[in-house]
C-alpha positions as CSV (number, residue, x, y, z in Angstrom):
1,X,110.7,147.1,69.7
2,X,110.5,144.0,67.0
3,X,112.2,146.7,64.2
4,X,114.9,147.6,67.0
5,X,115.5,143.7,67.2
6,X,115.5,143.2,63.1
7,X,117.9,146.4,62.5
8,X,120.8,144.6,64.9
9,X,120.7,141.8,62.7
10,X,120.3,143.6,59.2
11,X,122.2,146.9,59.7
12,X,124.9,146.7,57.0
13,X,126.9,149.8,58.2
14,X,130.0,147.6,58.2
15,X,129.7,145.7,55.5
16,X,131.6,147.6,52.7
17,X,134.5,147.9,54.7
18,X,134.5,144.2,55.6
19,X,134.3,143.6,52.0
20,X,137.3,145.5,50.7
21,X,138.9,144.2,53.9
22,X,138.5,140.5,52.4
23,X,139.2,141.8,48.8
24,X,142.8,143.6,49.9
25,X,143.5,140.2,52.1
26,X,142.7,138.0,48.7
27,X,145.2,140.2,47.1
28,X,147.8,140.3,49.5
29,X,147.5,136.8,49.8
30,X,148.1,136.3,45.9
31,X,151.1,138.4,46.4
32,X,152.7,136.6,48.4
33,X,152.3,133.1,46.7
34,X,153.6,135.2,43.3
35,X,156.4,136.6,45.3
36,X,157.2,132.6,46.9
37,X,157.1,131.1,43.4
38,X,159.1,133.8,41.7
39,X,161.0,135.3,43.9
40,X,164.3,133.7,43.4
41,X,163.5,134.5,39.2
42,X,162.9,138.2,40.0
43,X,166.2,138.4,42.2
44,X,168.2,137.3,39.1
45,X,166.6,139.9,37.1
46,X,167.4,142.9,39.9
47,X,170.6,141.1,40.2
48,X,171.0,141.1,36.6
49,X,170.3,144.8,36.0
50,X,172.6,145.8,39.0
51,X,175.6,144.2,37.1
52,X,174.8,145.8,34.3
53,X,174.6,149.1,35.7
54,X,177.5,149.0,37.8
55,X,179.8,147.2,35.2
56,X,180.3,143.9,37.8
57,X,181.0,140.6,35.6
58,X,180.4,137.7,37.9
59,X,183.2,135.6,35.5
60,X,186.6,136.2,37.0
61,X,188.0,135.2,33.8
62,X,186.8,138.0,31.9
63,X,188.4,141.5,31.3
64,X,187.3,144.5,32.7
């Protein structure tokens, strides 16, 4: 009876999954501070390359 009383408070069935849990919340939450900081950075590149592709020139006084 004791053992069945230890085991409920030492099984660690669970604890590898609650441990990547934590890891892939650490990382999502790093993502998301990256993504805040840079965003705006990163939308000028994309924006950047998108021009470039499509031949856009954002200067109306240019030819083309």
């Amino acid at each position: 009876m004791l053992n069945k009383i230890k085991g409920l408070f030492i099984e660690e069935k669970g604890q590898g999954m609650t441990e990547y849990g934590l890891i892939l919340g650490l990382i999502a939450v790093a993502v998301i501070v990256t993504l805040s900081l840079l965003g705006d950075q990163i939308g000028n590149i994309f924006k950047g390359l998108t021009d470039q592709l499509t031949g856009y020139t954002s200067d109306p006084n240019a030819e083309g």
